[in-house]
C-alpha positions as MATLAB code, in Angstrom:
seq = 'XXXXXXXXXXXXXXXXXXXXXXXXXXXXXXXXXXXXXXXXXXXXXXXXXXXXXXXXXXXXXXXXXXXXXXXXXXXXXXXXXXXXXXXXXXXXXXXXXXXXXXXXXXXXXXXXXXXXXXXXXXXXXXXXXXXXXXXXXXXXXXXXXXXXXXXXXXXXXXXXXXXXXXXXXXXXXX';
ca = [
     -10.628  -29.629   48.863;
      -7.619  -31.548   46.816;
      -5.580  -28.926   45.648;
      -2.524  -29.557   42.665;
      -0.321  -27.469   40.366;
       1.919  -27.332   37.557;
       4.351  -24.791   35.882;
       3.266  -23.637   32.675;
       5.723  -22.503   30.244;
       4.549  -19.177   28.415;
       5.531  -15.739   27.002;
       5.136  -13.965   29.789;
       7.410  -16.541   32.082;
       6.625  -19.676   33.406;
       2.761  -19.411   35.409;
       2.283  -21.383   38.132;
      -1.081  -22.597   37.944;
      -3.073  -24.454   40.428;
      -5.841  -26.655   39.837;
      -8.640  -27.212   42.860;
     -10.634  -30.447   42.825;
     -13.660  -29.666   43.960;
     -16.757  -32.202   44.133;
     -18.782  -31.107   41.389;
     -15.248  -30.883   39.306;
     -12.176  -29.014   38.830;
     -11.351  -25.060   39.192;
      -8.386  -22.689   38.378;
      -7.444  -21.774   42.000;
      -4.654  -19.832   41.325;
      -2.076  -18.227   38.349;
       0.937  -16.288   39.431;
       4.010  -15.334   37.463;
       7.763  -15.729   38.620;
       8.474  -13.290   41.458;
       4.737  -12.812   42.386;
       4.203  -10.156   45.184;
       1.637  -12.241   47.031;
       2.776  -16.225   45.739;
       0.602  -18.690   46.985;
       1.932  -20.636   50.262;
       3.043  -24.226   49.731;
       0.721  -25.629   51.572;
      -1.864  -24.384   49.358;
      -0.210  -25.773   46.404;
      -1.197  -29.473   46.187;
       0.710  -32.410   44.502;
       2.642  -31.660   41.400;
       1.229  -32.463   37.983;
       2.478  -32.587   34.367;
       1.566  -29.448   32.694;
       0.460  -31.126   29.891;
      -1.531  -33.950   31.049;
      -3.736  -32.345   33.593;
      -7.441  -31.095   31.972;
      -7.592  -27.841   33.822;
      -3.961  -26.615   32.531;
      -4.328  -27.434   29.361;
      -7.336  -25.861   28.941;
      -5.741  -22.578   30.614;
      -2.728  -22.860   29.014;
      -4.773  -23.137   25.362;
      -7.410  -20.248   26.445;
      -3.696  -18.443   26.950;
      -2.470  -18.802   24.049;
      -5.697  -17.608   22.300;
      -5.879  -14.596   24.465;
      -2.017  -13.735   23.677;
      -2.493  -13.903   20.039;
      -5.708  -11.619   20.128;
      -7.949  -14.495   19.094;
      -9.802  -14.810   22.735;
     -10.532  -11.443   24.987;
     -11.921  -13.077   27.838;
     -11.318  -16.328   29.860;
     -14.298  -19.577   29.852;
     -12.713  -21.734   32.979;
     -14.632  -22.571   36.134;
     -12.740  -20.400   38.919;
     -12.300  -21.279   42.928;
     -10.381  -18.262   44.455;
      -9.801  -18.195   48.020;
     -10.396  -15.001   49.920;
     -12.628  -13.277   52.193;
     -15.688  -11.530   51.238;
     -14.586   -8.212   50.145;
     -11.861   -9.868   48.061;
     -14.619  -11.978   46.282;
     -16.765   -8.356   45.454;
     -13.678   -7.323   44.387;
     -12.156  -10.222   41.985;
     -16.006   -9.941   40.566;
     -15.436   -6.726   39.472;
     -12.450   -7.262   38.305;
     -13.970  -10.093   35.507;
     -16.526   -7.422   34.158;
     -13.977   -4.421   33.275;
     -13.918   -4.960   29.314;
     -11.286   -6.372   27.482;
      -8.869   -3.159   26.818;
     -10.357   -1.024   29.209;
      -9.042    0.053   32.229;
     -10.451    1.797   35.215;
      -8.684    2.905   38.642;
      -8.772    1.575   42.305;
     -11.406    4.703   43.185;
     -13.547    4.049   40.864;
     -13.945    0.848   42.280;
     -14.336    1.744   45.538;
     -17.220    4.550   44.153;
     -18.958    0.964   42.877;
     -18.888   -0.664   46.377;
     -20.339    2.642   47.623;
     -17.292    4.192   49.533;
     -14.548    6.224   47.520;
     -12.841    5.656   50.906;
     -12.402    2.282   50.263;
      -9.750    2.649   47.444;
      -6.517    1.728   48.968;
      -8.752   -2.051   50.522;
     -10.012   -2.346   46.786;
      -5.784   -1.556   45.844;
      -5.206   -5.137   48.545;
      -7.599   -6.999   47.170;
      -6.610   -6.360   43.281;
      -2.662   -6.913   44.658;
      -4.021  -10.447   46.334;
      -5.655  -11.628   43.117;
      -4.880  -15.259   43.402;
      -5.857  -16.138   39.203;
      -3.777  -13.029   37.058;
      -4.746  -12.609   33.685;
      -8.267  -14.693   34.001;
      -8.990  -11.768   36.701;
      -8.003   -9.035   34.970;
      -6.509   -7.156   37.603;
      -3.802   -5.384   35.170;
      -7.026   -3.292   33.854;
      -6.619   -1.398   37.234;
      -4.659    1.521   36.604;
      -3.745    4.368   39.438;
      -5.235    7.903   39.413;
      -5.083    9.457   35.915;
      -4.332    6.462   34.418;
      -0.765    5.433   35.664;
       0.707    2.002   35.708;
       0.840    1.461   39.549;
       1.261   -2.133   40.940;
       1.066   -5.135   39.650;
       1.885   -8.236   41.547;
       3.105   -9.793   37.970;
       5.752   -6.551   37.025;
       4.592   -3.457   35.833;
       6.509   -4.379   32.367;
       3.838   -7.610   32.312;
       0.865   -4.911   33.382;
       2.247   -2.925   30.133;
       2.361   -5.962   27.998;
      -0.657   -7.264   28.699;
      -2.980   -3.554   28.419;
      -1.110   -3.315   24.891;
      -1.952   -6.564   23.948;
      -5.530   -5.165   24.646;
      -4.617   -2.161   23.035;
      -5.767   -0.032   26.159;
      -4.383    3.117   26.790;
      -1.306    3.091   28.897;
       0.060    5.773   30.919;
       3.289    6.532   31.812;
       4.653    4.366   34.854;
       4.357    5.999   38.210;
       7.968    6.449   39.970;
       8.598    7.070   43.386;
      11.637    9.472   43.876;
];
């Protein structure tokens, strides 16, 4: 594994985005935003590459800009997340909520056959190493609220509006 990475200059703040070079070709390994809860360790970042020369970016960063002017609702880019095996049910899950649709961490957990399993399926969503291209800001809290979002909640409420998805009111801890 030959990992490298570039900053990406977008609307939402400049993505890191990290390529992995894998035999059979190149994957998106990883896309987190400025002040990511969970950023990717340095090790696992590779050499530095030009943003706009490397295949892989490009193509994210043009899929991106499609997707944030409506034109695209879902991401076509070969993906190499690491995580365990849960994470990986997970982050599967994640790709087949429907642009502009949301569900919650339960009902996830109901789909992996244990409601008990919510607040695991909350750590896997919160570890999602690829944001946007896993959708994990379709994962809203009980009844709908904005809980969590390694990205900001204000990018969680960008990006279901963008979708037009309904958006609750942000939870707030007193």
């Amino acid at each position: 594994m030959t990992r490298r990475h570039a900053t990406l200059p977008t609307e939402l703040g400049d993505l890191l985005v990290v390529v992995e070079q894998m035999a059979d070709g190149a994957a998106l390994a990883g896309v987190t935003f400025p002040g990511h809860w969970h950023p990717l360790a340095a090790d696992m970042l590779g050499d530095e590459v030009d943003a706009a020369t490397d295949p892989v970016v490009v193509a994210f960063g043009a899929q991106l800009a499609e997707y944030l002017t409506g034109e695209r609702t879902s991401f076509d880019l070969p993906l190499a997340p690491s995580g365990d095996e849960f994470q990986h049910a997970v982050w599967t899950m994640l790709r087949e909520i429907p642009y502009g649709e949301t569900v919650t961490y339960g009902e996830l957990a109901t789909r992996l056959g244990d409601r008990n399993l919510a607040r695991r399926v909350g750590n896997a969503v919160g570890r999602n190493p690829i944001s946007i291209v896993v959708p994990c800001h379709r994962v809203v809290g009980a009844g709908g609220s904005l809980t969590g979002y390694a990205g900001g909640l204000e990018r969680k409420r960008f990006l279901l509006e963008l979708e037009g998805a309904p958006v609750v009111a942000q939870s707030r801890l007193f």
